[in-house]
C-alpha positions in Angstrom: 0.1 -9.1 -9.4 1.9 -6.6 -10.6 3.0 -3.3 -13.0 6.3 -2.9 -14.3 7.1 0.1 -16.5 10.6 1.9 -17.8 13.6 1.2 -17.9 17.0 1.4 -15.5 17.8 0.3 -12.1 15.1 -1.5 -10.5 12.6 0.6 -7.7 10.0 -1.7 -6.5 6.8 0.6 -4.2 4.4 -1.1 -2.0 1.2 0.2 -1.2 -0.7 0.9 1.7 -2.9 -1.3 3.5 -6.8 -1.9 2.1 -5.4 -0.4 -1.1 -3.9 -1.5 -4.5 -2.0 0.2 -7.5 -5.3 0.8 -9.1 -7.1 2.8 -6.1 -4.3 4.4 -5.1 -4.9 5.7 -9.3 -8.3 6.7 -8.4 -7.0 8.9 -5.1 -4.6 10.8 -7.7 -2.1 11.2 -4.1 1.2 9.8 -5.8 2.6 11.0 -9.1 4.9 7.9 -10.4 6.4 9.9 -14.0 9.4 11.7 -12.8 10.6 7.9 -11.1 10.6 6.9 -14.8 11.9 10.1 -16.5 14.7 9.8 -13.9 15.5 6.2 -15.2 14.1 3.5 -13.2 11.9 0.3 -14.1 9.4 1.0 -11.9 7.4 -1.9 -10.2 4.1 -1.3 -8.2 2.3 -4.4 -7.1 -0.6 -5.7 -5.2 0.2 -6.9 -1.5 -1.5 -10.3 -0.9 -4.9 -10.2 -0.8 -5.1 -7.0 -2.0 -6.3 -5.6 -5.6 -6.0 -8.6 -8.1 -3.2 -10.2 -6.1 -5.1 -13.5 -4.0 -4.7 -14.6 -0.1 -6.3 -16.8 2.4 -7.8 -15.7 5.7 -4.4 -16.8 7.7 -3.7 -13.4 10.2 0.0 -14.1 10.1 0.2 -13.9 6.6 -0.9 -10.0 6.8 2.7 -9.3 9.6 4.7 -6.7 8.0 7.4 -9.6 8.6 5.5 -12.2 6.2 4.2 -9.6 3.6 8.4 -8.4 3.9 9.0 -12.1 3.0 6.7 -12.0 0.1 8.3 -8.4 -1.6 12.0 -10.5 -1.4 10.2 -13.3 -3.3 9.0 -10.8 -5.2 12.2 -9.5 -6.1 13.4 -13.3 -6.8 10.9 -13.6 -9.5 12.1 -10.0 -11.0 15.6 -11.9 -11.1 16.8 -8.5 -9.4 20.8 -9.5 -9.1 21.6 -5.8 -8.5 20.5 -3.8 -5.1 17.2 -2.1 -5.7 15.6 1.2 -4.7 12.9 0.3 -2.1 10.0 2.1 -1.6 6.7 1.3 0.4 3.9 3.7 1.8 2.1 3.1 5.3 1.7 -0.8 5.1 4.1 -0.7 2.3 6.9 1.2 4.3 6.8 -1.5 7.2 7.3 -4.3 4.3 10.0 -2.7 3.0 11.4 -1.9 6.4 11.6 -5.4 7.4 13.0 -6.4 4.4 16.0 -4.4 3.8 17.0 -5.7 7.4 16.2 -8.9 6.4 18.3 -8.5 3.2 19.9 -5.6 3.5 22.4 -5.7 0.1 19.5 -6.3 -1.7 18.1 -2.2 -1.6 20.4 0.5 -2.0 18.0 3.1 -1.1 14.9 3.4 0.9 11.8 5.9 0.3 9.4 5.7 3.3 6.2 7.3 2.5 3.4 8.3 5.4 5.4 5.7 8.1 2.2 4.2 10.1 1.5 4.2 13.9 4.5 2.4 15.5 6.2 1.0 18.8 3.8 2.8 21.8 1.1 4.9 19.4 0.8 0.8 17.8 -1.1 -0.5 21.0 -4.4 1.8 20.0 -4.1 1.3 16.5 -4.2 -2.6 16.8 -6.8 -2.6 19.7 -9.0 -0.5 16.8 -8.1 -3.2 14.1 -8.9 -6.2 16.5 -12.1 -4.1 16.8 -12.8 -3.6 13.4 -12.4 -7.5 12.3 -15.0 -8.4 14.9 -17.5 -5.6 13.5 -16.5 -7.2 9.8 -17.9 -10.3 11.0 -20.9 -9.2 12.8 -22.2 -6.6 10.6 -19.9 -7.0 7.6 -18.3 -5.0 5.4 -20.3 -1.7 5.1 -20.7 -1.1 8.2 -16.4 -1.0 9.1 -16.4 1.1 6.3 -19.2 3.7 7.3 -17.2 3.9 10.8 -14.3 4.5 8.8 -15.7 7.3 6.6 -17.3 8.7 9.8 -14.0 9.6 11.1 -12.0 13.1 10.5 -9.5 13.0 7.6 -6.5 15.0 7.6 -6.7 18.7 6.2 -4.1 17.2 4.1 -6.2 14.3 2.3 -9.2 16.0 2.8 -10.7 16.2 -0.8 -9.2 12.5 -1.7 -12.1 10.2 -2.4 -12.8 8.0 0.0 -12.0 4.0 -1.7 -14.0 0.8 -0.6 -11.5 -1.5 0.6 -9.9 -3.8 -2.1 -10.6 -7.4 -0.5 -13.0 -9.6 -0.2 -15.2 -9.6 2.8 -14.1 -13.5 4.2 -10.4 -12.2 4.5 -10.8 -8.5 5.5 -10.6 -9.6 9.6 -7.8 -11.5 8.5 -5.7 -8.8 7.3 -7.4 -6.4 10.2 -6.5 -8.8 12.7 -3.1 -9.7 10.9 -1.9 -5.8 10.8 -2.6 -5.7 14.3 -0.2 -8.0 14.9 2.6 -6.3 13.3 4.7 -3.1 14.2 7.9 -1.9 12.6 11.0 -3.5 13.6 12.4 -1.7 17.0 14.6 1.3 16.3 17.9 0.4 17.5 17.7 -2.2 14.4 16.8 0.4 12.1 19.6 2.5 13.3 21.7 -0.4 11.8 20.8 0.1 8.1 23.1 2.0 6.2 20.8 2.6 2.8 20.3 6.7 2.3 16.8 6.9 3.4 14.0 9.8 2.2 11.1 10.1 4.7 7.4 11.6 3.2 5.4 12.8 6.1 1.9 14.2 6.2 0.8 16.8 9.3 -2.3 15.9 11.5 -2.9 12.2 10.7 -2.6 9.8 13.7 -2.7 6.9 11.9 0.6 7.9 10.3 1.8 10.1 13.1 4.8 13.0 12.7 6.3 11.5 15.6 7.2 7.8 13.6 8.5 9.8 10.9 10.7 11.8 13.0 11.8 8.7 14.7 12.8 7.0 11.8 14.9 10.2 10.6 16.8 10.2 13.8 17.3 6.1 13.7 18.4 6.4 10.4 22.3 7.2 10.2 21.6 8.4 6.4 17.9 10.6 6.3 16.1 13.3 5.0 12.4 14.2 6.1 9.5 16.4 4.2 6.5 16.8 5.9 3.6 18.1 3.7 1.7 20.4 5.3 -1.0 21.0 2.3 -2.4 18.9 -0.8 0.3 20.7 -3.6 2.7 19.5 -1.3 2.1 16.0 -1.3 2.2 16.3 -5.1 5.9 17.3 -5.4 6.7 14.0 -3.6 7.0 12.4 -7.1 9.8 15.0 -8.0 11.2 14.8 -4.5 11.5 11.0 -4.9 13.3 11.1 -8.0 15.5 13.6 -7.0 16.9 11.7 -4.5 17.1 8.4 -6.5 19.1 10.4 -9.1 21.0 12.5 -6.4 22.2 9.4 -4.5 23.3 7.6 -7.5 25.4 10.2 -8.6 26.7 11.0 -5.1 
C-alpha cells in the first residue's frame, strides 16, 4: 500500500524496518512538505508485511535484494517511464541501494537516510535478529519488544516515542530472520553508481553506525554527508532533501 501526494518528477521513500508511513507519522522524525513545495509527487509506501501492506512468513522475502525487487515493481505499477529520485531510510536505504544497481537508469538521484549496520558491523546485528525471532517464538511479541525498549536510544532520538512493531506476530521472525540475511551490496559496486547521492546520518546509534555512512560517501563518486548531531537537526533534513533534489535538477 501506498501514499502518493503532489505533483512533478516522481521521488518514491521507503521506510525503515518494523515501521510504516503511518508510525513513522506518529515519531514526527521526517518532515515530507518541502519534497512537495519543491515539486515532486511524492510516494511513501508500506514494505511487505509492514503497515497495511500483506506478506507471508517466507525469510527471503524480507532480503534487501527481494524487498529491492518489490520497490522496481513498484515503480512498474506507477508506470514511472522517467528516472526517479530514490529515497529509502535504514531498511529503506538498503532497498533502494540494491535497486538503483539493479536498474540503475531508473533513479536519477539517491537520498540515503540513517544507512543501517553493514559489511563487518552486519555479523552482530544479524546474530541479535536471529536472536530476536527465536524469543518472538518462545515468548512472543512483547517480550522482543520490552528487550528492545530496554536498550539505550541515541541522544539524538531520545524523546521519539517508542512504536510497537507494525506486523503481525506469525511473520515478525520472518522478517527478523529475513533482515539478517541481508547486507548492503559490497562497496566496490556501489562505487559504480553514478546517481548524485545525499547521505542523512545520525551520531551515536550503532544500529545505523557513522562509519556506514562515511563509507557510502567515500564509495559514492557523486556524495554529500550530514550528520545530525541533535533532534533540530534531524528536522532540517526535509529542507536539506529538497534542496538537493531541486539543486541537482538544475545543475
Amino acid at each position: 500500500m501506498y501514499d502518493d501526494a503532489g505533483h512533478g518528477p516522481l521521488a518514491v521513500y521507503a521506510h525503515g524496518g518494523f515501521a510504516s508511513q503511518a508510525t513513522e507519522e506518529q515519531m514526527g522524525l521526517f518532515e515530507w512538505a518541502p519534497v512537495l513545495d519543491a515539486g515532486r509527487r511524492l510516494v511513501r509506501y508500506d514494505a511487505r508485511a509492514h503497515g497495511r501492506s500483506t506478506g507471508a512468513p517466507v525469510v527471503t522475502d524480507y532480503t534487501y535484494a527481494s524487498l529491492a525487487d518489490d520497490l522496481l515493481a513498484l515503480l512498474d505499477h506507477l508506470r514511472a517511464t522517467e528516472p526517479i529520485d530514490g529515497m529509502g531510510a535504514s531498511m529503506g536505504c538498503g532497498t533502494v541501494l540494491h535497486a538503483a544497481l539493479r536498474a540503475p537508469d531508473r533513479f536519477s538521484r539517491l537520498v540515503l537516510l540513517i544507512p543501517p549496520t553493514a559489511w563487518g558491523t552486519r555479523k552482530a546485528y544479524a546474530r541479535a535478529n536471529r536472536s530476536a525471532a527465536d524469543t518472538v517464538e518462545r515468548e512472543g511479541v512483547d517480550a522482543w519488544q520490552d528487550a528492545k525498549n530496554s536498550r539505550p536510544r541515541p541522544a539524538v532520538i531520545a524523546d521519539v516515542p517508542e512504536i510497537p512493531p507494525t506486523l503481525q506476530e506469525r511473520v515478525l521472525p520472518s522478517v527478523l530472520r529475513g533482515l539478517a540475511l541481508a547486507d548492503l551490496p559490497p562497496p566496490d559496486r556501489i562505487a559504480t553508481l553514478r546517481q548524485p547521492a545525499l547521505i542523512l546520518a545520525w551520531a551515536d546509534d550503532p544500529g545505523h553506525p557513522q562509519a556506514t555512512a562515511q563509507t557510502l560517501a567515500h564509495c559514492l563518486p557523486d556524495a554529500q554527508l550530514h550528520v545530525a548531531r541533535t533532534r533540530a537537526e534531524v528536522g532540517t533534513w526535509g529542507i536539506r532533501i529538497a534542496e538537493f533534489l531541486m539543486r541537482c535538477r538544475n545543475s
